[in-house]
Every structure is written in structure tokens, then in C-alpha cells.
N, C-alpha and C positions, 0 to 999 in steps of 0.2 A: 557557564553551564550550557546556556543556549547552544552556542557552537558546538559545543561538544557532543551535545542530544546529536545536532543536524548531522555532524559530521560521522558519526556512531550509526545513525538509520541509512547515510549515503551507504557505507561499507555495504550496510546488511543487506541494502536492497541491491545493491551490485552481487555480490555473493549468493542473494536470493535468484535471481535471473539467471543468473549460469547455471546455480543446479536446476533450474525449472528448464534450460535448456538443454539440458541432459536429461533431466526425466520424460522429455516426449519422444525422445527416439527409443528409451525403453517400454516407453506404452505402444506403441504402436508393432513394437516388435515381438512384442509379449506373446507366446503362441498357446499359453492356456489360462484357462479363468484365474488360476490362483496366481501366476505372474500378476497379471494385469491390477488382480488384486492388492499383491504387493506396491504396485508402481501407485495405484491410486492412493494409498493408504501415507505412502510416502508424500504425496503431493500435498495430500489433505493435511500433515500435521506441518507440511513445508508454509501453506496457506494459515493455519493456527501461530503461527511463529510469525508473518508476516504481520498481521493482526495484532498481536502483542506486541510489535516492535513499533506499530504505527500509535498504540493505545500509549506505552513510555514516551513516543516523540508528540501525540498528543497533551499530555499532563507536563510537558515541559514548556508548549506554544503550542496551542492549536492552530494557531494561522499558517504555520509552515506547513502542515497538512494542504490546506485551500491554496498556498501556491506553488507546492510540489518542487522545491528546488531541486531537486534529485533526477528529474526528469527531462531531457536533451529538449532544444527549443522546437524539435519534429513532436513529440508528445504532448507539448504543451499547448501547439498551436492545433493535432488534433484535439485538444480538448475545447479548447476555443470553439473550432467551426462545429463539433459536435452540442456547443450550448451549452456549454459545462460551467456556471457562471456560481462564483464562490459568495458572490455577494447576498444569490438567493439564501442559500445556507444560513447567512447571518440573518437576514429579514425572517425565516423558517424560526429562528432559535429565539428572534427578540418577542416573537410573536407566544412564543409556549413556555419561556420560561419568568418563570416572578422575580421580580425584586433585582435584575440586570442592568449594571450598573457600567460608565465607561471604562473601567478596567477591565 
């Protein structure tokens, strides 16, 4: 089932990026408020669907979250030099949550 969560969030997030690469040449081309509005409105529920897809691949393995396999080793290394360190996360969560146990 694991693989399948991963390999189900890779599609989505591939599939998420192209149309989010398509939805900015139509924001920016938008030439009145209600366009624009439309394009943002599409973004926002594109980002709502991101979110959910991340919340299923979370409740299947959270840890695949914190090491983002989906993401090319240029992403992953800016996350590195940006500080982006997965291990705080877990020190954050042993720290506020009760009764946390090694499973």
C-alpha cells in the first residue's frame, strides 16, 4: 500500500505542476478583475487538492512527507541549503505530543 500512496502522490504532484504551469501565463494575461479572478480561484482549489493529496500520503507514512521523494535531487538540495531539516519536525512533535511511542 505504501508504494502505491507514493507512487499515486508522484502522478498528482506531476499533474499538479503542469497545470500550475499553465495557470500562470493565464494570470498574468488576465486583462480584467473577474479573469484574474477566475485564474486565482482555480489555483486556490488546485492548492486545496494539493493539500488533501499530501493529508492521504500523510495517513499512509508521514515520513515520506519529510523526505519528499517526488522532488528532483535540485529541490531537495535547495531544501538542504535553505535549513529545511525534517528532523526538527520530529524533535517539534516528541516534544507536544503525549504518550509517543517508537512506532
Amino acid at each position: 500500500m505504501l508504494v502505491s500512496s507514493l507512487e499515486s502522490f508522484e502522478g498528482f504532484h506531476e499533474g499538479w505542476v503542469r497545470r500550475q504551469e499553465k495557470l500562470l501565463p493565464r494570470l498574468l494575461s488576465a486583462e480584467s478583475e473577474e479573469q484574474q479572478k477566475s485564474v486565482i480561484e482555480q489555483v486556490l482549489c488546485d492548492y486545496q487538492q494539493f493539500l488533501e493529496e499530501k493529508a492521504r500520503l500523510a495517513n499512509a507514512d508521514v515520513f515520506l512527507l519529510f523526505s519528499a521523494p517526488w522532488l528532483s535531487a535540485y529541490e531537495r538540495a535547495l531544501l538542504w541549503i535553505g535549513d529545511y531539516k525534517a528532523s526538527l519536525i520530529v524533535r517539534l512533535l516528541e516534544g507536544s505530543v503525549e504518550g509517543l511511542t517508537g512506532e
